[in-house]
C-alpha positions as CSV (number, residue, x, y, z in Angstrom):
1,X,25.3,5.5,22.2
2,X,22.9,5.4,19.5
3,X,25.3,3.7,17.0
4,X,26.3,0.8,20.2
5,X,22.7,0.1,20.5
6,X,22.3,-0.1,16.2
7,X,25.2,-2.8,16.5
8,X,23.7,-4.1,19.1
9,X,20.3,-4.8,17.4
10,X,22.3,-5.9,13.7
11,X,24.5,-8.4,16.3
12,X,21.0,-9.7,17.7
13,X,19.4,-10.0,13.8
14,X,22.4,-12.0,12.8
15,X,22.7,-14.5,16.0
16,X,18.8,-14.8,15.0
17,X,19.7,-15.6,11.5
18,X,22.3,-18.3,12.1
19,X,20.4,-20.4,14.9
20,X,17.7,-20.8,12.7
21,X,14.8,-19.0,14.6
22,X,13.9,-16.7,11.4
23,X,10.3,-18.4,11.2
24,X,8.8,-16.1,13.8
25,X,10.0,-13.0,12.0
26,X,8.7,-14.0,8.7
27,X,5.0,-14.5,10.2
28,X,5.1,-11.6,11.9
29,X,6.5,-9.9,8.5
30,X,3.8,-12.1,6.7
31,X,0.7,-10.8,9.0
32,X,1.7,-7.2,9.4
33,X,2.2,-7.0,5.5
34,X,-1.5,-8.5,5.1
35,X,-3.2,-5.9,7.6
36,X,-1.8,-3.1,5.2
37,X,-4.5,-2.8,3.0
38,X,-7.8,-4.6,4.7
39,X,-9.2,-1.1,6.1
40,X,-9.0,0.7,2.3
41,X,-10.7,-2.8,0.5
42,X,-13.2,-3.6,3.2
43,X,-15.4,-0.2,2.7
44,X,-15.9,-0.2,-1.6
45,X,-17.9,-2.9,-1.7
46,X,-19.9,-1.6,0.9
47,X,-19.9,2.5,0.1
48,X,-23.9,2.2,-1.5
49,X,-24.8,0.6,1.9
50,X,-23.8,3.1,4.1
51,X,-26.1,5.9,2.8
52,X,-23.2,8.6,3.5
53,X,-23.7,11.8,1.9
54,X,-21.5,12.8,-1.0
55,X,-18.6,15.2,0.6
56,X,-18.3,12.1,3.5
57,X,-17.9,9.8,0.5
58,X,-15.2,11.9,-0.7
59,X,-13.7,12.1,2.2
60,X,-13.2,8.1,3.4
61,X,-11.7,7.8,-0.1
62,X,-9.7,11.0,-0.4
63,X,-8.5,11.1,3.7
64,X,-6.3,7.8,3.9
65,X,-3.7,9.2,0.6
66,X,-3.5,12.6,2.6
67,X,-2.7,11.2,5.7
68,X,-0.5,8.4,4.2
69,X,1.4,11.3,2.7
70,X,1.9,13.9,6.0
71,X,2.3,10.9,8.4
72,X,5.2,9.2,6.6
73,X,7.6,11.4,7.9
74,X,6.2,10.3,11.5
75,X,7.3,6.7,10.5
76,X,10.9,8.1,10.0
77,X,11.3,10.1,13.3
78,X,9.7,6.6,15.4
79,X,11.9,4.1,13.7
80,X,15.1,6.9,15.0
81,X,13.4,7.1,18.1
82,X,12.3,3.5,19.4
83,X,13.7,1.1,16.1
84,X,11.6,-0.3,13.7
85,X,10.6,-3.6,15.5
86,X,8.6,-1.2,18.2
87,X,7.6,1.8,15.9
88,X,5.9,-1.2,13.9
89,X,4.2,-2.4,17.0
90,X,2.6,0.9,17.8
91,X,1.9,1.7,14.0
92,X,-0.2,-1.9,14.6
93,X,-1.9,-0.9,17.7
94,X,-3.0,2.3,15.9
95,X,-4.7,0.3,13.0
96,X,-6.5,-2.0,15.2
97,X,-7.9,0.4,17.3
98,X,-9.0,2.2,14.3
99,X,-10.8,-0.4,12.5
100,X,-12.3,-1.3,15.5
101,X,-14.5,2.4,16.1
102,X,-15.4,2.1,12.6
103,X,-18.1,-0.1,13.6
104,X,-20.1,2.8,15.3
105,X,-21.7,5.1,12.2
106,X,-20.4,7.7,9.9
107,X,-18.7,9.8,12.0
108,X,-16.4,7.2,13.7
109,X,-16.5,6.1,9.9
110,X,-14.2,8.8,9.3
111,X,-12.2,9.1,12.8
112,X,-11.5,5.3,12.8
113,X,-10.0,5.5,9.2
114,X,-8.1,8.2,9.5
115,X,-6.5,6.5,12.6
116,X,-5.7,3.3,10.8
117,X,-4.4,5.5,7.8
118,X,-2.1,7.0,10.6
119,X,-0.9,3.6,11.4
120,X,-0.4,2.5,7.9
121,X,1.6,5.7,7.1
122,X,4.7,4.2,9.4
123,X,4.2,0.8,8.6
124,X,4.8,2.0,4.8
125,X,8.4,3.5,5.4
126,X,8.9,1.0,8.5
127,X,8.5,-2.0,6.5
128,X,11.7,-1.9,3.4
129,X,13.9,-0.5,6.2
130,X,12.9,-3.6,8.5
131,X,13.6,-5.6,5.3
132,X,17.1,-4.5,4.8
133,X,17.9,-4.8,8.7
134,X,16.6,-8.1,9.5
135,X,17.1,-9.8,5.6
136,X,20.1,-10.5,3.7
137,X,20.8,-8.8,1.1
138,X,20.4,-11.4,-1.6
139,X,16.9,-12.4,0.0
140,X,15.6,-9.0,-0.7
141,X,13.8,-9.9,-3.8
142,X,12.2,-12.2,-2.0
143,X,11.1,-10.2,0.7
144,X,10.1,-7.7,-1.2
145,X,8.0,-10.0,-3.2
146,X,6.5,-11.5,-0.3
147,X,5.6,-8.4,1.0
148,X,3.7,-7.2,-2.1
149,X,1.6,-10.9,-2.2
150,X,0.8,-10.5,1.4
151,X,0.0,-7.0,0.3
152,X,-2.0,-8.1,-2.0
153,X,-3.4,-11.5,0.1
154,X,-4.9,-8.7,2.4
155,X,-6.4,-6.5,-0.5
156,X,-8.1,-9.8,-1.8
157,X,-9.8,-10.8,1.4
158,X,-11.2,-7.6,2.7
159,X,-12.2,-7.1,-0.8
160,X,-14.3,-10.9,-1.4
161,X,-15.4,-10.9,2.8
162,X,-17.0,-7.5,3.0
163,X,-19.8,-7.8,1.3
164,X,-20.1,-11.6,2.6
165,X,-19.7,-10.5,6.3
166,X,-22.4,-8.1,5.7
167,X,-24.4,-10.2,4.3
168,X,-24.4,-12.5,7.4
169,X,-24.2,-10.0,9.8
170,X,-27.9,-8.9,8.6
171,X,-27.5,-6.8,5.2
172,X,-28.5,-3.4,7.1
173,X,-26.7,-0.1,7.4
174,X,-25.9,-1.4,11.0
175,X,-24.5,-4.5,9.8
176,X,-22.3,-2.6,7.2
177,X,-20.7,-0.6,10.0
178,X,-20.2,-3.2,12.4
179,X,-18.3,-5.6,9.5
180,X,-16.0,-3.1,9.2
181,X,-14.9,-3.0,13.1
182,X,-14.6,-6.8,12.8
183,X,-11.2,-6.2,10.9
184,X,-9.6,-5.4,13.6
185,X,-9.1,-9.2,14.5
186,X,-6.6,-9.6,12.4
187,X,-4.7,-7.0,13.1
188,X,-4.7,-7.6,17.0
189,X,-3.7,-11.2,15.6
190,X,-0.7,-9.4,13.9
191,X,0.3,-7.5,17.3
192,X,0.4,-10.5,19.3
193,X,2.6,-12.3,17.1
194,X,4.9,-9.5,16.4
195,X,5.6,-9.3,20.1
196,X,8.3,-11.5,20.4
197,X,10.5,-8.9,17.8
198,X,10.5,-6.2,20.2
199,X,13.7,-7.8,22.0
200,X,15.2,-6.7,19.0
201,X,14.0,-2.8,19.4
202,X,17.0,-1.1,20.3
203,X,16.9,2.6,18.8
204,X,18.3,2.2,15.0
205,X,20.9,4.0,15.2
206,X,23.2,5.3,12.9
207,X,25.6,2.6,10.4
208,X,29.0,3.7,9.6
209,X,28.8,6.1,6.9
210,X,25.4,6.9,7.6
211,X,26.4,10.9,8.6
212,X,27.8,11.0,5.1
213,X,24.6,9.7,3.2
214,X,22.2,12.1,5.7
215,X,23.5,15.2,3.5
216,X,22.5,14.0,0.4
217,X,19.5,16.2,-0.6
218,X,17.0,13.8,-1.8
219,X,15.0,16.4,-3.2
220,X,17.7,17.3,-5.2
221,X,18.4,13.8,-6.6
222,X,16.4,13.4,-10.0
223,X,16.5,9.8,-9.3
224,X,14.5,9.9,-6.0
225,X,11.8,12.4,-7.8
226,X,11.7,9.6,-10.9
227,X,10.8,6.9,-8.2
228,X,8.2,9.1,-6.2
229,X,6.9,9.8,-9.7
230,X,6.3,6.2,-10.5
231,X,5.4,5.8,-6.7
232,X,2.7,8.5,-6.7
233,X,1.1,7.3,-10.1
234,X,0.7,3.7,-9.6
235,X,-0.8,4.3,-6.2
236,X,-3.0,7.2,-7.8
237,X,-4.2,4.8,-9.9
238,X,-4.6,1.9,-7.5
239,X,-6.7,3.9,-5.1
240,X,-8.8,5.6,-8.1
241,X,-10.7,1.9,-8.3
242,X,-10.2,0.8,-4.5
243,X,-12.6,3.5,-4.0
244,X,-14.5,3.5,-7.2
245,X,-14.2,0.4,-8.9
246,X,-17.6,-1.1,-7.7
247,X,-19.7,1.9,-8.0
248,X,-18.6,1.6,-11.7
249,X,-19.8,-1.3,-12.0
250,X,-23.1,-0.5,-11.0
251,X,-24.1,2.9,-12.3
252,X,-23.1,0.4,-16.0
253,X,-26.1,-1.8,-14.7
254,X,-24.2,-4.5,-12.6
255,X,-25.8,-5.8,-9.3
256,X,-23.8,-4.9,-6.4
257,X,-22.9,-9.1,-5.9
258,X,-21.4,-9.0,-9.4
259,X,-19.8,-5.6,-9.2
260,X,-17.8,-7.1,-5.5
261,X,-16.9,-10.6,-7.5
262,X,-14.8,-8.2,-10.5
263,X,-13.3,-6.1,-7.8
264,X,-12.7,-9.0,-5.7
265,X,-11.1,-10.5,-9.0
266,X,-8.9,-7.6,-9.4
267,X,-7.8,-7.7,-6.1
268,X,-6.4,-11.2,-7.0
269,X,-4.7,-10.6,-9.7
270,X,-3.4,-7.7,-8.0
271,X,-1.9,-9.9,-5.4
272,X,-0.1,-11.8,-8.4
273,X,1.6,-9.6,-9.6
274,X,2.7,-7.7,-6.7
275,X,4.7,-11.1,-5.8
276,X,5.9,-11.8,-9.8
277,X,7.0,-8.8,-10.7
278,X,9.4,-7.3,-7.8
279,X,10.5,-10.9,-7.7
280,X,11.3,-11.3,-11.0
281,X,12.8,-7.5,-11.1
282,X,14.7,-8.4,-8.7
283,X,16.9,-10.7,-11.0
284,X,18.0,-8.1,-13.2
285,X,20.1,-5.3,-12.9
286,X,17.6,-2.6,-14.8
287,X,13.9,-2.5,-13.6
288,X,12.9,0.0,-16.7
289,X,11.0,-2.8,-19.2
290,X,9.2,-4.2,-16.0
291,X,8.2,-0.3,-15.4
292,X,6.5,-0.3,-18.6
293,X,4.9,-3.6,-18.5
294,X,3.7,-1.9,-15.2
295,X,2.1,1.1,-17.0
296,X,0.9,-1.1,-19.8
297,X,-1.1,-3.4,-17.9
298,X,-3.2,-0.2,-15.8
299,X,-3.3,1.5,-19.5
300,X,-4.8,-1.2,-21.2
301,X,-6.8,-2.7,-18.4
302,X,-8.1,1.3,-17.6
303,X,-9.0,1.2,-21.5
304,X,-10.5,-2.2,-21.4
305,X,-12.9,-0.9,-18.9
306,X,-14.0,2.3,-20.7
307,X,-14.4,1.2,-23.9
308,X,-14.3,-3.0,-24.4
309,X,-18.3,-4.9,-24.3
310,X,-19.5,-5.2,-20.4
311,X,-19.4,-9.4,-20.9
312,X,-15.3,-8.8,-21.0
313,X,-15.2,-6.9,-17.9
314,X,-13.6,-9.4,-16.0
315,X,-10.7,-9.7,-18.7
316,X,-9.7,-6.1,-17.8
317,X,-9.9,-6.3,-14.2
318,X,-7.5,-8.8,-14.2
319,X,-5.1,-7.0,-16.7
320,X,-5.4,-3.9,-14.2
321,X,-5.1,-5.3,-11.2
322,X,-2.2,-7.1,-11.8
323,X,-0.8,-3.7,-13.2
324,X,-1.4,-2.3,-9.6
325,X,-0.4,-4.8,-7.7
326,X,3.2,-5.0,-9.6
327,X,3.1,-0.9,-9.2
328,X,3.4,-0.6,-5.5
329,X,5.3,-3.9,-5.3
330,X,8.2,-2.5,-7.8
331,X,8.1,0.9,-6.2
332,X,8.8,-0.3,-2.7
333,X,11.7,-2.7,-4.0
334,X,12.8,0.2,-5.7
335,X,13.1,2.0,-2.3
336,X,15.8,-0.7,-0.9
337,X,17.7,-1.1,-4.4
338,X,18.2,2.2,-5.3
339,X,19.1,3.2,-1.8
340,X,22.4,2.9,-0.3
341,X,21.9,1.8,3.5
342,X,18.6,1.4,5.4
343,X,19.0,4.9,6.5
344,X,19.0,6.1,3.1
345,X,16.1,3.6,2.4
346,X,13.9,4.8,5.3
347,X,14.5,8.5,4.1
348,X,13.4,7.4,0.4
349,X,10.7,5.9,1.2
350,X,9.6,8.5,3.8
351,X,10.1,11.4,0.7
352,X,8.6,8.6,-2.1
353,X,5.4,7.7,0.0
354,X,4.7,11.8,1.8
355,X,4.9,13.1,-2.0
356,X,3.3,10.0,-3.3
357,X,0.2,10.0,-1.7
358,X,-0.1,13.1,-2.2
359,X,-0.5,12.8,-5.8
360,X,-2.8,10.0,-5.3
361,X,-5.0,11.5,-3.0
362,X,-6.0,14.2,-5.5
363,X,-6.8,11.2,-7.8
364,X,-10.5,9.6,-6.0
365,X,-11.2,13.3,-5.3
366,X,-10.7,14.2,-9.0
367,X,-12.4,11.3,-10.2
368,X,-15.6,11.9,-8.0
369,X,-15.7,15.4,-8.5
370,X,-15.6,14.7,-12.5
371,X,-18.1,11.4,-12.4
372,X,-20.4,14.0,-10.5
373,X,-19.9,17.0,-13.0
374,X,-19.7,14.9,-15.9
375,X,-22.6,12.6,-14.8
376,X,-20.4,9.9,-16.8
377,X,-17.7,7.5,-16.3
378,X,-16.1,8.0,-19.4
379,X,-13.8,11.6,-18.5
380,X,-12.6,10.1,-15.2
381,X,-11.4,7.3,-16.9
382,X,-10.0,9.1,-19.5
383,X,-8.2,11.4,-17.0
384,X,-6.6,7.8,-15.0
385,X,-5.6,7.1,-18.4
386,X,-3.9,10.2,-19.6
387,X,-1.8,9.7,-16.5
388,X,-0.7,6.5,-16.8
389,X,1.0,8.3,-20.7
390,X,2.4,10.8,-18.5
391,X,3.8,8.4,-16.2
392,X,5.5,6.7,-19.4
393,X,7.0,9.3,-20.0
394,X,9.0,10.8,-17.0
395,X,9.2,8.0,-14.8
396,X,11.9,5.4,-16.5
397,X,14.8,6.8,-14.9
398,X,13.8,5.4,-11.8
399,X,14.8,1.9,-13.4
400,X,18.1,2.3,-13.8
401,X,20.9,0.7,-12.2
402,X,22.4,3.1,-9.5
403,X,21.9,4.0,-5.8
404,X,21.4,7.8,-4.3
């Protein structure tokens, strides 16, 4: 029954595809893929104006990679259960609803984000399995550079309209709360419009072959741990200065306005080159030299901001955060092209993304606890750094031209 009503939804995709009516799919594609990462942006610029004490600091920075990680699998078992055109939906619902009850003080601070985080966890395994059901195969470059702009469209307006919205809302600790529930507009905006793709919900099923593909171990494939590895590190690295970036800034003498406008600026260069690179990887057979222009760019720009004068900050920013936009980008690509069906693919991205972020959920923990031992910037930074060399180093075989 289950493989009837997978044909049935592929049949369905492809009499969508030929009469034309795509459009509504890519804006719902578009909108969900910008809700992804406005509840992580929206609260660093605004972390000094909420007063919270240090552990709850640590924990609306460290919580989101933890439950990223242990909720992915979730997003596998929905998208068997329901498809992924409904498991999305619901993964929406659960974002909205948590932005919104961030609006009412710390401790809904916490509940609402680790609710959204829930939400983002299946949309991150839901969303390259979507892509290879719904897509053709050579529009996945594409798609998957599309996704990590919109990605990256998101990451740039929650992090230039926080502090703004705050601003008007009344620059109080009330006001910074109640900003933050106001992002749940857009992702109500996203649920509406994704409505119409639930026709195509039938449970995904299982494609011919599938069976065979469900015994390969992953965890046994050196492959799949190369691209977790290069998963894990970029998004280590990534959330490291979503959460910390401003507060940088600041404790090296910048007002909090000028702090916002370089994260804000690497926000936009992140969403550059989460579109440029997967794109452009995409046109090769072997990703492994736009891995290590990856690495180079959060090296360098990681460096830049250690060590280079204060009046070059903003030449860094955007050297890093177009490294971390083409990280994620790259790895989720990598997820579809190294995968040979969109079981395999969901299960890929469900093993890169639970082991992932958990490796990049000890990284704003580390980094706090050091700033806060250290009373310095400089070992933290040093520490980011040192990974990005490790991640050099192990993480290449990822890029080469084969499927698991």
């Amino acid at each position: 029954m289950n493989e009837v009503s997978g044909s049935n939804t592929r049949t369905a995709a492809a009499t969508q595809a030929r009469s034309g009516q795509l459009w509504p799919l890519w804006l719902g594609f578009i909108l969900v893929s910008l809700n992804m990462r406005l509840i992580f942006t929206t609260v660093g610029p605004l972390l000094a104006e909420f007063h919270l004490s240090f552990s709850s600091t640590l924990m609306v920075t460290t919580l989101p990679l933890v439950l990223l990680s242990v909720f992915s699998i979730t997003g596998v078992k929905l998208r068997q259960r329901f498809g992924e055109e409904r498991a999305l939906f619901l993964a929406l619902a659960l974002l909205c609803l948590g932005c919104a009850v961030r609006g009412m003080g710390e401790m809904m601070l916490l509940v609402g984000t680790a609710i959204g985080s829930i939400g983002i966890a299946i949309m991150n395994v839901i969303m390259p399995a979507l892509a290879r059901k719904r897509f053709q195969p050579r529009q996945m470059g594409s798609v998957m550079g599309i996704y990590a702009l919109m990605l990256g469209v998101g990451a740039v307006i929650g992090a230039s309209g926080a502090f703004p919205l705050y601003l008007a809302l009344g620059a109080n600790e009330p006001a910074a709360y109640q900003s933050l529930a106001l992002w749940a507009l857009p992702a109500l905006l996203a649920m509406l419009i994704w409505l119409p793709q639930l026709r195509y919900a039938a449970a995904a099923g299982l494609a011919p072959g599938a069976q065979a593909g469900e015994r390969v171990n992953l965890y046994r494939q050196p492959v799949a741990w190369s691209v977790t590895l290069f998963f894990g590190l970029q998004v280590l690295n990534l959330y490291v200065f979503l959460a910390w970036m401003p507060t940088i800034f600041i404790s090296r003498g910048s007002t909090p306005e000028a702090a916002a406008l370089l994260f804000s600026a690497s926000q936009f260069s992140l969403m550059i080159g989460g579109f440029l690179v997967p794109f452009f990887a995409a046109r090769a057979a072997d990703q492994r030299g736009f891995m290590v222009l990856t690495i180079l760019l959060c090296l360098f720009g990681t460096l830049g901001i250690l060590y280079a004068p204060a009046n070059t900050a903003l030449v860094w920013v955007l050297l890093l955060g177009f490294g971390q936009g083409a990280g994620p980008g790259l790895g989720t690509y990598l997820f579809v092209v190294r995968s040979a069906s969109g079981e395999s693919a969901a299960r890929l991205s469900a093993m890169a993304q639970s082991a992932g972020y958990l490796i990049a959920g000890l990284g704003p923990l580390l980094v706090g606890y050091l700033w806060t031992f250290s009373g310095s910037w400089d070992l933290p930074l040093l520490l980011v750094a040192g990974l990005l060399v490790v991640e050099l180093l192990v993480c290449l075989p990822a890029g080469k031209n084969q499927r698991i």
